[in-house]
N, C-alpha and C positions, 0 to 999 in steps of 0.2 A: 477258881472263878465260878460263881454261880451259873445255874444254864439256865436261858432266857427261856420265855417260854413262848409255845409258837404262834403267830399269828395268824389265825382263822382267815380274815382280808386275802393276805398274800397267797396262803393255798389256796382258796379258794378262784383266786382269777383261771385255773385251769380246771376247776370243776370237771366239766364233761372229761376232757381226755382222760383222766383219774379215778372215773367212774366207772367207765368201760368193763374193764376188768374185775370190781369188787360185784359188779352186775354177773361177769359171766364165774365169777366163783359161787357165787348164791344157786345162782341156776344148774351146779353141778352138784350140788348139795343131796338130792334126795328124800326119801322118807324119813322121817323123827318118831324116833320113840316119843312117848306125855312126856313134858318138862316144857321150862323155859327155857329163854335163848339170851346169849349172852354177846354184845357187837362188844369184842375184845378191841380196845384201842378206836374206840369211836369217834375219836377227834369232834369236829363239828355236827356228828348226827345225820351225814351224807347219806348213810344207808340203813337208815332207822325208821321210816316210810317204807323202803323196800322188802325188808325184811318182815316187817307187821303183815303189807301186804299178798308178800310170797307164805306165810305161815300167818293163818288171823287165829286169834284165839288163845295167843300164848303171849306171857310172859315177857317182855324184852331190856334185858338192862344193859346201859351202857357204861362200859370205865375204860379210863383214861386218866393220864396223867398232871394235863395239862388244865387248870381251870378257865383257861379261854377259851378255849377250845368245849370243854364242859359245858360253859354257858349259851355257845352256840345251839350245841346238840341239845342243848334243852327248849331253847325258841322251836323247835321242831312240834314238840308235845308229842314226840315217837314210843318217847323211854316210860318206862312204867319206873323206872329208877335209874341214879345215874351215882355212879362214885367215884372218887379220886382215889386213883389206887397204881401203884408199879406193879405190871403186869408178872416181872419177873416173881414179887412173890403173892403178889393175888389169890388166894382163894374165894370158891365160891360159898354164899351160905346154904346153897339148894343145890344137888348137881342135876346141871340143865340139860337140855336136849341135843342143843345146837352151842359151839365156840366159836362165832364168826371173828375172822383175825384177818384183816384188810390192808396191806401195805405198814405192819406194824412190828413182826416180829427180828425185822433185819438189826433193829436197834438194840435186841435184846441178848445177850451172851450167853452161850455153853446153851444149844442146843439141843445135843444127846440129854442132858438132862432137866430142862427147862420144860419140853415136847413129851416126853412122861409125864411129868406130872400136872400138863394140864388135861392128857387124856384121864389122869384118876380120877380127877374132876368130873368127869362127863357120867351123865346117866348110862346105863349099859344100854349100849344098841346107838348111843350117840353119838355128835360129829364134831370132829375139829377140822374147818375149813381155813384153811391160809393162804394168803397168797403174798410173795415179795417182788421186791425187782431183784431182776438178777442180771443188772447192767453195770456188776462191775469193771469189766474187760472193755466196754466203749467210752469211744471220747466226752463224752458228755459226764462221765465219772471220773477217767482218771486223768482227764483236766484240771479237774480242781487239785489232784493230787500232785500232779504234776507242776504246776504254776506255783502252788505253795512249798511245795521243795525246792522249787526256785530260788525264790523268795527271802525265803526264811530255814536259811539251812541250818542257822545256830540252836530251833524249834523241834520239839520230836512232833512225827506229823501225825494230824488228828486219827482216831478211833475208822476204823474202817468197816465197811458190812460183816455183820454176823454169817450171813447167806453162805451155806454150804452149797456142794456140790450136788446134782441130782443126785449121781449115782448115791454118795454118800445119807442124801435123805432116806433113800430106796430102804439099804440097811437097815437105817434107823429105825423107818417104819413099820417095816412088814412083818417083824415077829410082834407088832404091837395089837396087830386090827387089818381091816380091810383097808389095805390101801392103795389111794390113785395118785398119780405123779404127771404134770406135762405143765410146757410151756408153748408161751403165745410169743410171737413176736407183735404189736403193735406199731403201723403206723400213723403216729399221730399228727394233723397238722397243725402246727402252732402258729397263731395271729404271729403276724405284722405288732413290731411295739415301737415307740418312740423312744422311749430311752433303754435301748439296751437287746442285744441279742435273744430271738425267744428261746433259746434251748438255757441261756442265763437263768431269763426270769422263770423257766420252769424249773429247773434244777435248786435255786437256792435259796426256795422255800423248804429243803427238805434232804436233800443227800448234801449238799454244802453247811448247812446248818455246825458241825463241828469243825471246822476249817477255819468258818466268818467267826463264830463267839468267842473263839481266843484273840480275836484281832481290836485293838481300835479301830477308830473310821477313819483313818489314813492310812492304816494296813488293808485295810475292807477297801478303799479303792483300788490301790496296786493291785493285790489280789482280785479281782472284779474285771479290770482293765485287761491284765494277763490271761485271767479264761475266757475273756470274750474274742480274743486275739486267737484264742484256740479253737473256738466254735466257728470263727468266723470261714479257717478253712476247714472243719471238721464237717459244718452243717451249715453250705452256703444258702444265701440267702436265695427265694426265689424271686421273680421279677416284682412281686408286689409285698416283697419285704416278710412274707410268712416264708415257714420252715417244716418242710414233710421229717418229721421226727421218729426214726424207730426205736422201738421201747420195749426192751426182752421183762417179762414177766415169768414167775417160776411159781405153780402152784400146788397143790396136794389137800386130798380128804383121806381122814385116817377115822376109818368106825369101829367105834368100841367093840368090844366082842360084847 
C-alpha cells in the first residue's frame, strides 16, 4: 500500500502544543562553528523563522519527505533551500553547522547507525540536535495499539517507534562527541473539540498515522471509535470538554569533536 502523505491542515491545528519543545531544543543548542544549518524533517517550516532568527546570517535548508508539507514550509520564505529527501539516506552537499531534527527521527530505523552517520555529516565542532517522543508506555500510544489488536487480530500490527532507551542513547552517544541527554514531561492543554476526543485528534495526525493507512474508512471508524473509548477513561474530559494532556519528550545534543 502506498503511504499517504501528511497533511499540514490537520497537524497543524495543535501547532502551539508541538512547538513548545522544538523551541526549547533550539534554545539548548549552543554556539556553532561557520556553516549552515540544516531543519532535518521540516514538515511545514514551523521552525524555520526560529531558527533564522536564533542564528541570522547562516544558511538554512529544509528537507523532508513529504511535498505537502514542503509546500508549506516554503509559504514561510524561511528556507534559503528546500528538498525532498528520506532522511534515512540524506546526505548533505555542504557539511553544516547545525542538524536541527524536531519530532522526526522516531520514524526512522537502526539508530546506532543512522546517528553516525549524520554526525559525519556535521562540520567539526557541529550539532546534532533532536528531540522525539518518548510516549510509547502511555495510553495515548498504546491505545491505538491496543484497539487495533483488537480489532484486527488476523493483521500483523503496525511499525512501532524507532525511540530507544535513554540509557541506551547515552552509549550510543558519548564515545561520539559532547553529549547532553534529558527529558521533559509536558503538560499540554488540549481544546474542547466537537467531533472527537482531543487526545484523538492530537494523536492521529501523527503516531496513529501507520495503524489508519492500512485501513479502509470503515476500519478507520471501528478503530477511531475504540480509541476514543480508551481516551475517554485514560484522559477524562474536563468540565469544559478540554483535556490537560501530558507528553513525555526525550531529547539529546551530540557535538562533534
Amino acid at each position: 500500500m502506498t503511504r499517504e502523505d501528511w497533511n499540514p491542515d490537520q497537524y497543524a491545528k495543535f501547532a502551539g502544543v508541538r512547538l513548545q519543545p522544538a523551541i526549547d531544543l533550539m534554545n539548548a543548542v549552543g554556539p556553532l562553528p561557520e556553516g549552515g544549518m540544516v531543519d532535518l524533517g521540516c514538515g511545514a517550516g514551523v521552525m524555520g523563522e526560529a531558527l533564522s532568527a536564533r542564528y541570522p546570517n547562516r544558511r538554512l535548508i529544509g528537507v523532508d519527505s513529504s511535498p505537502a508539507m514542503l509546500e508549506k514550509a516554503k509559504e514561510t520564505g524561511a528556507y534559503a533551500a528546500l528538498e525532498k529527501a528520506d532522511i534515512a539516506t540524506w546526505q548533505p552537499d555542504r557539511r553544516p553547522a547545525l542538524l536541527f531534527s524536531n519530532a522526526v527521527l522516531q520514524w526512522l530505523p537502526d539508530h546506532p547507525t543512522l546517528i553516525p552517520r549524520l554526525l559525519a555529516g556535521l562540520a567539526p565542532g557541529g550539532v546534532l540536535a533532536v528531540q522525539v517522543p518518548y510516549q510509547q508506555a502511555a495510553p495515548s500510544s498504546t491505545g491505538w495499539r491496543d484497539a487495533f489488536a483488537a480489532l484486527f487480530k488476523d493483521r500483523p500490527l503496525a511499525k512501532q517507534s524507532e525511540v530507544m532507551a535513554p540509557e541506551e542513547y547515552f552509549e550510543l552517544l558519548s564515545p561520539l562527541g559532547e553529549a547532553r541527554l534529558w527529558e521533559i514531561e509536558y503538560h499540554q492543554h488540549l481544546p474542547a473539540a466537537e467531533h472527537g476526543h482531543p487526545v484523538r485528534l492530537f494523536t492521529e495526525s501523527t503516531f496513529a498515522r501507520p495503524y489508519l493507512e492500512v485501513l479502509d474508512e470503515v476500519e478507520r471508524l471501528h478503530l477511531t471509535a475504540a480509541y476514543e473509548e480508551r481516551m475517554r477513561q485514560a484522559y477524562p474530559l474536563r468540565s469544559d470538554g478540554s483535556v490537560l494532556f501530558p507528553f513525555r519528550r526525550l531529547f539529546f545534543t551530540l557535538r562533534k569533536p
